[in-house]
C-alpha positions in Angstrom: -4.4 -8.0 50.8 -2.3 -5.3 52.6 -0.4 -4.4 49.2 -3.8 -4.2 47.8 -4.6 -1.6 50.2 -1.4 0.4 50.4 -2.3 1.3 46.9 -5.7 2.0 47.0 -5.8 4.2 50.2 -3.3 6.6 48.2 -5.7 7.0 45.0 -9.0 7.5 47.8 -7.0 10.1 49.3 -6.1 11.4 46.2 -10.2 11.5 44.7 -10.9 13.3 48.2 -7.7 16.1 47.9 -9.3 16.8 44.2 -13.3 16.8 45.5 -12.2 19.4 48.0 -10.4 21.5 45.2 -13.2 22.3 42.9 -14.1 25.2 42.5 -17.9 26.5 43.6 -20.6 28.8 41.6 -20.6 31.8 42.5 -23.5 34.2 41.6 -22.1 37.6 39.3 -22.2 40.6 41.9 -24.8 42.7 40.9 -25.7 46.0 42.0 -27.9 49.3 41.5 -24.6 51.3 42.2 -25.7 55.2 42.7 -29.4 54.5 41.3 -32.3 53.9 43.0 -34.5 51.4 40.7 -37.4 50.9 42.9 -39.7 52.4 39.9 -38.7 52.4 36.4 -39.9 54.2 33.7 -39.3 54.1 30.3 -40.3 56.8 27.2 -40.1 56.6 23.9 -41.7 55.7 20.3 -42.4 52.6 18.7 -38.9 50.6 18.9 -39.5 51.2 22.7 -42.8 50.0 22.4 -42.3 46.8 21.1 -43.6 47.6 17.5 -42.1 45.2 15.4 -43.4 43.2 12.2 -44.8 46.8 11.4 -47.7 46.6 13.8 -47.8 46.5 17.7 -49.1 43.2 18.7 -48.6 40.5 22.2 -45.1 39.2 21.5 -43.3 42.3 19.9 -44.3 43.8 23.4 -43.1 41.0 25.5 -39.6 41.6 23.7 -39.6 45.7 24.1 -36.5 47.4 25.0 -38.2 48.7 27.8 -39.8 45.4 29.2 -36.0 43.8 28.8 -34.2 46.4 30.6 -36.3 46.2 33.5 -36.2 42.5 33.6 -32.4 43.4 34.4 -33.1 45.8 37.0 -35.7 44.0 38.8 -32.0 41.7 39.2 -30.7 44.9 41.1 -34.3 46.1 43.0 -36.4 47.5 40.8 -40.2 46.6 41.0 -43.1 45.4 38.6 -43.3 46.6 35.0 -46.0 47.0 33.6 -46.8 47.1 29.5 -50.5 47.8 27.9 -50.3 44.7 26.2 -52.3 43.5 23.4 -54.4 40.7 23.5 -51.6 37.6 22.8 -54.8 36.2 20.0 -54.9 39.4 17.9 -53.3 40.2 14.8 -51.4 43.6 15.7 -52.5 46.7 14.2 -50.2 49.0 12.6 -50.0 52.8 11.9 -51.5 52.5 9.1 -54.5 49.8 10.2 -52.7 46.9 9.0 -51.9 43.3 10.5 -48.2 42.2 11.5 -46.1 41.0 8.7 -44.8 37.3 8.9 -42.9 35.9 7.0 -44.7 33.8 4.5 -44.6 32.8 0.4 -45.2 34.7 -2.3 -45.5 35.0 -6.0 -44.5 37.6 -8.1 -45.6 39.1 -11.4 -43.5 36.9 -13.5 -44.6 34.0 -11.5 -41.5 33.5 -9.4 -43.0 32.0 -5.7 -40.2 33.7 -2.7 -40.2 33.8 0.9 -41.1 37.5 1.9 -42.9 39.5 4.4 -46.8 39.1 3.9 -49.6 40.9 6.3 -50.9 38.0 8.4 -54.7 38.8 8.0 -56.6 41.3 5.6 -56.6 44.0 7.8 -54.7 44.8 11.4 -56.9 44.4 15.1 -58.7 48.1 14.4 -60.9 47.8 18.2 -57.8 47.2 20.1 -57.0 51.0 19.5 -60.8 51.3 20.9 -60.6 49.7 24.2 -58.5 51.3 27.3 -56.6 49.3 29.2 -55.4 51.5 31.8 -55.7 50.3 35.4 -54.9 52.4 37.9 -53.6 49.7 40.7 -51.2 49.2 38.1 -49.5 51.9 36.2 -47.5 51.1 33.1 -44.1 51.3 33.2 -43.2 51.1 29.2 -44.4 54.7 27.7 -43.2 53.7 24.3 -46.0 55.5 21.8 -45.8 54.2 18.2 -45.7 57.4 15.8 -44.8 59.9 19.2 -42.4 62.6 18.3 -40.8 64.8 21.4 -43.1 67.5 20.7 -46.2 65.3 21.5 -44.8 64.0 24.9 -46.4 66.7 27.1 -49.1 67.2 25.5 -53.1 67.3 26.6 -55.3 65.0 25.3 -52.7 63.3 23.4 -54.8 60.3 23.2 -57.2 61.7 20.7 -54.8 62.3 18.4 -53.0 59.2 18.8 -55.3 56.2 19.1 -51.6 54.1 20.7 -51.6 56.7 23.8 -55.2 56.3 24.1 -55.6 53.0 24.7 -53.3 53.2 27.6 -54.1 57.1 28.8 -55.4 57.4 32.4 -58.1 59.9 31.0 -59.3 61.6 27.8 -56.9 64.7 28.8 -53.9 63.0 29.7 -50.1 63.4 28.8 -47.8 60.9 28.0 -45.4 62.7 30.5 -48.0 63.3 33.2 -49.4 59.3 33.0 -45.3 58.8 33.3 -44.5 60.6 35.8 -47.7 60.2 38.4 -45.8 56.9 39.7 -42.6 59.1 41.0 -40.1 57.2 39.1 -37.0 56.9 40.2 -35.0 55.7 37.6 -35.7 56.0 33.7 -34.8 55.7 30.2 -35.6 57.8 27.6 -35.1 56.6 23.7 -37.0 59.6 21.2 -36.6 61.3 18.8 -37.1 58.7 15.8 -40.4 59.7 15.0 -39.5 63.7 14.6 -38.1 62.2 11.2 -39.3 58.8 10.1 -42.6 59.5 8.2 -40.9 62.9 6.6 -37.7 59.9 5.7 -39.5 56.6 5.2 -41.6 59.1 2.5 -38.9 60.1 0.5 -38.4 63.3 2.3 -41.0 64.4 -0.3 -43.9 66.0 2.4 -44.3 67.0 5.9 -40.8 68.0 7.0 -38.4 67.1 10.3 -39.1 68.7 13.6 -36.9 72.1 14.4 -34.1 71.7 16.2 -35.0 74.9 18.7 -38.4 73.4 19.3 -36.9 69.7 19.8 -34.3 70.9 22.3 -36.9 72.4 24.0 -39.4 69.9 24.7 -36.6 67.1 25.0 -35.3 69.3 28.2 -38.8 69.9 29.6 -39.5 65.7 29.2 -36.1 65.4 31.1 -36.7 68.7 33.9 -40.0 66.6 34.7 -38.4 63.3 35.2 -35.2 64.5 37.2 -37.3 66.6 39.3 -37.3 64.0 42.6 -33.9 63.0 41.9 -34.6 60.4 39.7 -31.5 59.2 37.6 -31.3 57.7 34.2 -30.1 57.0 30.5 -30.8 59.4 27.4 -30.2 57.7 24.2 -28.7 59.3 20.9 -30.8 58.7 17.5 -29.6 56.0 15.0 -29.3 57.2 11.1 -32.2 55.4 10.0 -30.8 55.4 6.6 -28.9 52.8 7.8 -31.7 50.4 8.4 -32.7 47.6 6.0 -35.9 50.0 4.9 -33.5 52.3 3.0 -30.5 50.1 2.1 -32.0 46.9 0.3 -32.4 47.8 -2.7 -29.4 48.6 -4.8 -29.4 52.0 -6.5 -28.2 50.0 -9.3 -30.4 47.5 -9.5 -31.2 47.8 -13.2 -29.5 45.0 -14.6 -30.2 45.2 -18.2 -29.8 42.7 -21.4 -28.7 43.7 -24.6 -31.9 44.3 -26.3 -33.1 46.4 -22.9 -30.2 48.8 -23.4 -31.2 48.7 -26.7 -34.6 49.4 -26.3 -33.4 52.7 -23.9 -30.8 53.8 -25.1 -33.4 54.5 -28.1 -35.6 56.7 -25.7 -32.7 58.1 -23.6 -30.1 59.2 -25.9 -31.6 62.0 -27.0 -31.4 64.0 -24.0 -27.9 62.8 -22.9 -28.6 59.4 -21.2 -27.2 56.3 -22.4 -27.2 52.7 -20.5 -24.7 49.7 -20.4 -25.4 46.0 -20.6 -25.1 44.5 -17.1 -25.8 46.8 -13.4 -27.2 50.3 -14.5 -28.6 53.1 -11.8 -32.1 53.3 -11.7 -33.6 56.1 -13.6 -35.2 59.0 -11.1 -37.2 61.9 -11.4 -34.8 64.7 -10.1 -35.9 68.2 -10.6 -32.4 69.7 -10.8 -31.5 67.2 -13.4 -31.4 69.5 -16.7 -34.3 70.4 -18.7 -36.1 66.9 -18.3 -35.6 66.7 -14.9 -34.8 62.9 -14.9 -30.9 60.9 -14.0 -29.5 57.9 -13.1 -29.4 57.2 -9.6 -25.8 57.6 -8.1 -23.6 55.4 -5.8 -24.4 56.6 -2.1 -28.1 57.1 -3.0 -31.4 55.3 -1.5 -34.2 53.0 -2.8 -36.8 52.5 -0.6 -38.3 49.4 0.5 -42.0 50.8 0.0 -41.1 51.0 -4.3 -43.6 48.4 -5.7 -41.3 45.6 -6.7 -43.7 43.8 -9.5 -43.9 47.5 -11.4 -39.9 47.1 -11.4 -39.8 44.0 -12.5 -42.5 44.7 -15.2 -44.3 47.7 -16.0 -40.7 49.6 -16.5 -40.3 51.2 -13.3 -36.8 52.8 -12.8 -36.2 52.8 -16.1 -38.8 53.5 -18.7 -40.9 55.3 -16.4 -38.3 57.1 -13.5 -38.9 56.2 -9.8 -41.2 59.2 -8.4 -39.3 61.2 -5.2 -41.2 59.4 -2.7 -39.8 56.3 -3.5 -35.6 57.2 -3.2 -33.3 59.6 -1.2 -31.2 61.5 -3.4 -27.4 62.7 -2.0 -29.0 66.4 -1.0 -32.3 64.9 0.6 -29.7 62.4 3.0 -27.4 65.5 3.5 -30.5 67.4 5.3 -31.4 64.3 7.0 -28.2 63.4 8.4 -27.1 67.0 9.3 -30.7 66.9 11.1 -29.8 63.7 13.3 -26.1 65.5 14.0 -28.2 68.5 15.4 -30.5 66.1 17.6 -27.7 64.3 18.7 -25.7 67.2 19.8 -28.5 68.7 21.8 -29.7 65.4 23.5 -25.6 65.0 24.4 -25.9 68.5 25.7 -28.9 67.7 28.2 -26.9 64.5 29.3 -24.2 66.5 30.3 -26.3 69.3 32.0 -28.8 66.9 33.9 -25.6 64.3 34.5 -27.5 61.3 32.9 -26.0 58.2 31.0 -25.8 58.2 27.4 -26.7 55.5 25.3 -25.3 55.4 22.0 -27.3 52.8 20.0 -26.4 54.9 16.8 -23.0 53.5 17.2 -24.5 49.6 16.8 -26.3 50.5 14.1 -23.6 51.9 12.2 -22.3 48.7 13.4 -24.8 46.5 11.8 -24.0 47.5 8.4 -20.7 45.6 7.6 -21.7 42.9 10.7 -21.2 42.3 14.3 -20.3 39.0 16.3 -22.4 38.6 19.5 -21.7 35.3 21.3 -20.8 33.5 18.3 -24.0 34.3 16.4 -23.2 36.5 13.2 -26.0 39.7 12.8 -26.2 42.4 10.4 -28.5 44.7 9.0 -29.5 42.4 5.8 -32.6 42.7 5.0 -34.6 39.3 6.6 -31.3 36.9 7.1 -29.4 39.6 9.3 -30.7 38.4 12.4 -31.3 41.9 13.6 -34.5 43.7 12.1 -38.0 42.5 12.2 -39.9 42.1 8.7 -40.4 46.2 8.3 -36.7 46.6 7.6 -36.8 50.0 10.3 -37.7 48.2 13.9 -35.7 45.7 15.7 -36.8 42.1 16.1 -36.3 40.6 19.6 -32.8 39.8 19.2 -31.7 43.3 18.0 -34.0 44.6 20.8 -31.9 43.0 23.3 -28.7 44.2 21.9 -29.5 47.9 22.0 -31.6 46.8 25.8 -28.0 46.0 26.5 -26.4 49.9 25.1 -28.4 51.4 27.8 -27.5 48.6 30.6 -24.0 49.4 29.7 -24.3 53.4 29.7 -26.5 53.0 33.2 -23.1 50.6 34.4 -21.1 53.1 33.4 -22.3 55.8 34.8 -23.6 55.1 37.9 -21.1 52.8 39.1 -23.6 49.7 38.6 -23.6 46.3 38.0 -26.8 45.6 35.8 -26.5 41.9 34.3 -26.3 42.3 31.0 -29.3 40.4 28.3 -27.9 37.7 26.4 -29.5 38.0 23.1 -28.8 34.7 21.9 -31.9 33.1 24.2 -34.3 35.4 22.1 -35.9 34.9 18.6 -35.3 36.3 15.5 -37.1 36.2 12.1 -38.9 33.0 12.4 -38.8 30.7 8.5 -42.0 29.0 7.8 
């Protein structure tokens, strides 16, 4: 019995020696650094919003940029955030009146049945835009305005002009800025600028034009003299080359794959002015009004097909080839050349004001570039494919929840870095992204 003993005792003590050696959890050291976050505010157009799916609807909200970057902060102080959600039973509503996509089956006009993006009622939740939802006690903390460009932040009576400001204004002759500002924030985030250029873009760059430079500088400094004014700090945010999202880059711009007797058939209508086509990829034919005396070319490596071209005219009523793609439907090598050289000027003035107001920079441009050959986060492969990338909601321009957290986590970083903080970080993994039926 006492050998039994002499070598048990040894391996008790030995269990006890390795108990007390474990190591113990210890919570990540989180702090507001040089900020005060008491009252965070956040400004900005539809990706800050939440508008995803192409509408603005409950859970696209619950997963805004805005909402998840002050999850983080209310980790270092910060207080309530408010959003003006939607009801969590409607449909959405988009800019143009129109439910949330889903993703969902359908058949095209050869009678091929595919999973793609399909409205998920008739028509969008119109009387949401109808009924304000302002409340006083509580102020709103996310001032992200689908369709608001920097021009429109400070203006009067905003709301009647833009039905998504309305619903959330504190009175017919508000401003976005002064409804932002009337809770003395003292910490923000400001992400604009998108808007100044998507509907002139996502048209083709065929109406309307881009805001001016000038006049953006100038109403970008006023939105940031008004929210530095109490000594509030905070994170500016360059603007991602939208042409870089799955809206413009889907489509192939040489995407005409023909058969024998196709080329035949248009080479027969073509080579008389100069054009001739291959068996195999071709470029899509395009009306181009600097294309020799018939005004039509190929499309060229480099250049853009959007993702509004009707699809089942391609495929057959001889759209892109027969019958060129109109202007509003691609972005020709001189209309991206203005576009991009526009973005370079708005980034370079927005990185100006940083500097002169000493505020972080965010560079989500940078991730989106990114996106286009892939990223790694966690493991988890994302890209900016269209659907399967794991990044972009079913419009192809807005972020789904998991992309949102990735840029939610550009502006943690730039707020870190700047102001000595230590903001957790979102993991982007615990959020959705396109759901399969």
């Amino acid at each position: 019995m006492k050998q039994v003993l002499n070598i048990l005792i040894p391996v008790a003590i030995g269990t006890l020696t390795l108990g007390s050696c474990k190591p113990k959890y210890k919570d990540p050291d989180t702090s507001a650094g040089e900020m005060n976050t008491a009252r965070f505010v956040m400004i900005g157009g539809s990706h800050t919003a939440g508008y995803m799916d192409d509408a603005l609807y409950y859970n696209g909200q619950q997963y805004s940029i805005a909402n998840m970057i002050s999850m983080q902060l209310q980790k270092v102080g910060s207080g309530a955030f408010n959003q003006p959600y939607m009801s969590d039973a409607s449909v959405g509503i988009s800019a143009s009146g129109m439910a949330r996509f889903k993703l969902g089956y359908k058949t095209d006009c050869l009678g091929v049945t595919s999973l793609s993006p399909v409205r998920l009622a008739p028509s969008g939740d119109v009387s949401a835009l109808g009924a304000n939802v302002y409340n006083a006690g509580q102020p709103f903390g996310n001032f992200g305005i689908p369709g608001m460009t920097v021009t429109a932040v400070n203006v009067s009576s905003y709301g009647s002009a833009n039905p998504f400001f309305g619903r959330m204004s504190s009175s017919g002759t508000a401003s976005v800025l002064g409804d932002a500002t009337v809770s003395d924030p003292t910490c923000f985030a400001l992400f604009i600028g998108i808007e100044d250029m998507l509907p002139f873009v996502q048209g083709g760059a065929k109406n309307g034009s881009m805001t001016n430079t000038t006049t953006f500088g100038l109403a970008y400094e006023q939105i940031v003299m008004s929210l530095t004014a109490n000594g509030a700090k905070g994170v500016v945010s360059l603007i991602p080359d939208i042409t870089e999202m799955p809206y413009f880059t889907t489509i192939p711009y040489n995407g005409l794959n023909l058969t024998p007797d196709k080329v035949t058939a248009l080479n027969n209508i073509y080579n008389p002015i100069g054009i001739s086509f291959q068996e195999g990829p071709n470029g899509f034919m395009i009306e181009d009004p600097g294309a020799g005396a018939f005004n039509v070319r190929h499309m060229e490596p480099g250049e853009l097909v959007l993702l509004s071209t009707p699809l089942d005219s391609v495929k057959c009523n001889s759209m892109g080839s027969v019958f060129p793609f109109r202007d509003e439907f691609v972005l020709t090598h001189a209309e991206l050349t203005e576009i991009r050289n526009q973005i370079a000027e708005y980034n370079a003035l927005i990185t100006s004001i940083a500097y002169s107001y000493n505020l972080a920079l965010a560079k989500p441009n940078e991730i989106v570039k990114k996106l286009q050959t892939g990223i790694t986060y966690n493991g988890v492969a994302m890209s900016a494919k269209f659907v399967s990338g794991g990044a972009y909601s079913l419009d192809g321009i807005h972020f789904n929840p998991r992309g949102n957290a990735i840029i939610a986590n550009e502006f943690i970083r730039a707020l870190n870095s700047k102001y000595e903080a230590k903001i957790p970080s979102v993991n982007a993994i615990n959020y959705p992204s396109i759901i399969f039926p």
